[in-house]
C-alpha positions in Angstrom: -5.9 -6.8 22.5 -4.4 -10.5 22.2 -8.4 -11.8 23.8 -8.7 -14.8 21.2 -10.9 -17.7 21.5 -14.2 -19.2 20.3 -16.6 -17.2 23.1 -14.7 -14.3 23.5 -13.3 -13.4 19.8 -16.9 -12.3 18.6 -17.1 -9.9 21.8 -13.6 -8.2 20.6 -14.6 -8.0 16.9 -17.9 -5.9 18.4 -15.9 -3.7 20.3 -13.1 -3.1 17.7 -15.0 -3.0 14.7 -19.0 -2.3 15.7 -21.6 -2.5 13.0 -22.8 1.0 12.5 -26.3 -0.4 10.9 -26.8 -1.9 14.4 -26.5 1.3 16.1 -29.6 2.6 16.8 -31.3 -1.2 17.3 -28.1 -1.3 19.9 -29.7 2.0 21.6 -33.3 1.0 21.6 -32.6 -2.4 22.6 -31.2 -0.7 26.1 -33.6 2.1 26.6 -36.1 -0.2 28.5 -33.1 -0.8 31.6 -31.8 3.1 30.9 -35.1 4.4 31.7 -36.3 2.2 34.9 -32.4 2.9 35.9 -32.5 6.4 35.5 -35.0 6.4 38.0 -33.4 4.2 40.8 -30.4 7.2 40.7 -32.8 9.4 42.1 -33.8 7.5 45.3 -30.6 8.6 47.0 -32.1 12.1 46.9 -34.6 12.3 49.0 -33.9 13.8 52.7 -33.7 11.2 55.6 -33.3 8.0 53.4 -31.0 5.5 55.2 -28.4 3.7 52.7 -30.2 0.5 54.0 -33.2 1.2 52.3 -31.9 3.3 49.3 -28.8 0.9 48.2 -31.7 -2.1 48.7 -34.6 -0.4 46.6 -31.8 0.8 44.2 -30.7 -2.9 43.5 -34.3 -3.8 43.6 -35.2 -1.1 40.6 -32.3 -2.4 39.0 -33.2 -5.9 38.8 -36.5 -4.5 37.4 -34.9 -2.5 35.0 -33.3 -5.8 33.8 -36.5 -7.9 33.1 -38.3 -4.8 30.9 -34.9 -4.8 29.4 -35.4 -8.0 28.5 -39.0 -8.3 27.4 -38.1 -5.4 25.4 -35.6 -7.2 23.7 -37.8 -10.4 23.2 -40.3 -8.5 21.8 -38.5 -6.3 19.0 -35.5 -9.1 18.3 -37.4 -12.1 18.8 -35.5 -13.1 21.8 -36.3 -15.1 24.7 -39.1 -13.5 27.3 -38.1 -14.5 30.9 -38.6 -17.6 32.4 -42.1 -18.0 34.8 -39.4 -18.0 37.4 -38.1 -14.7 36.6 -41.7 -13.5 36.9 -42.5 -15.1 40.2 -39.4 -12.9 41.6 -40.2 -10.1 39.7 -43.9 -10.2 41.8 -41.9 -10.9 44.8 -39.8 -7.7 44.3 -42.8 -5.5 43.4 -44.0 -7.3 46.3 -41.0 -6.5 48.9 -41.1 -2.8 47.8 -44.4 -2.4 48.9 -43.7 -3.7 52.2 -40.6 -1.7 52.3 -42.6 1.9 51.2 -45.1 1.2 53.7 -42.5 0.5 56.5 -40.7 3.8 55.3 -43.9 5.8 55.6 -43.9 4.3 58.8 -40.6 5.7 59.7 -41.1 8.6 58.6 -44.2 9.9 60.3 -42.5 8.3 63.8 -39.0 11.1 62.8 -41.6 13.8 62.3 -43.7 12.7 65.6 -40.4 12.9 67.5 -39.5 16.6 66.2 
């Protein structure tokens, strides 16, 4: 693919010639973020959702999907569990999508008033 160096050769050799004993730790290490993903897909869906609120709640789930990805990870490969930063924004997240749901709900009982 002529990629050579110190950081990037080991990233090649995994791609070209992948460990097949690896496989399924490879799959389960990912099933935390593919199944709080698969989820955020589903939020463009729903009738009367603007793409201000579904592309931010999407992100949002996302970024979610990315911390249980990686306590899941820390906690069957001995990796690192997120920094206490990490959680403060997580709470902040969870946080922010409350608020957002409850000014959605808000939203959407004024659209029904007005039919």
């Amino acid at each position: 693919m002529g990629i050579t160096g110190e950081r990037s050769t080991p990233f090649v050799e995994a791609i070209l010639n992948p460990n097949m004993t690896w496989a399924p730790w490879a799959f389960l290490a990912g099933t935390g973020f593919g199944i709080v993903a698969f989820f955020s897909v589903f939020i463009f869906m729903f009738k009367g959702r603007t793409a201000t609120f579904s592309g931010l709640v999407n992100r949002l789930t996302l970024l979610i999907a990315g911390t249980v990805s990686t306590v899941v990870f820390a906690a069957f490969f001995s990796g690192s569990f997120p920094h206490p930063v990490d959680w403060i924004s997580l709470i902040l997240i969870v946080v922010a999508i409350g608020f957002m749901a409850k000014a959605e709900k808000k939203r959407q009982s004024e659209l029904e008033q007005a039919d």
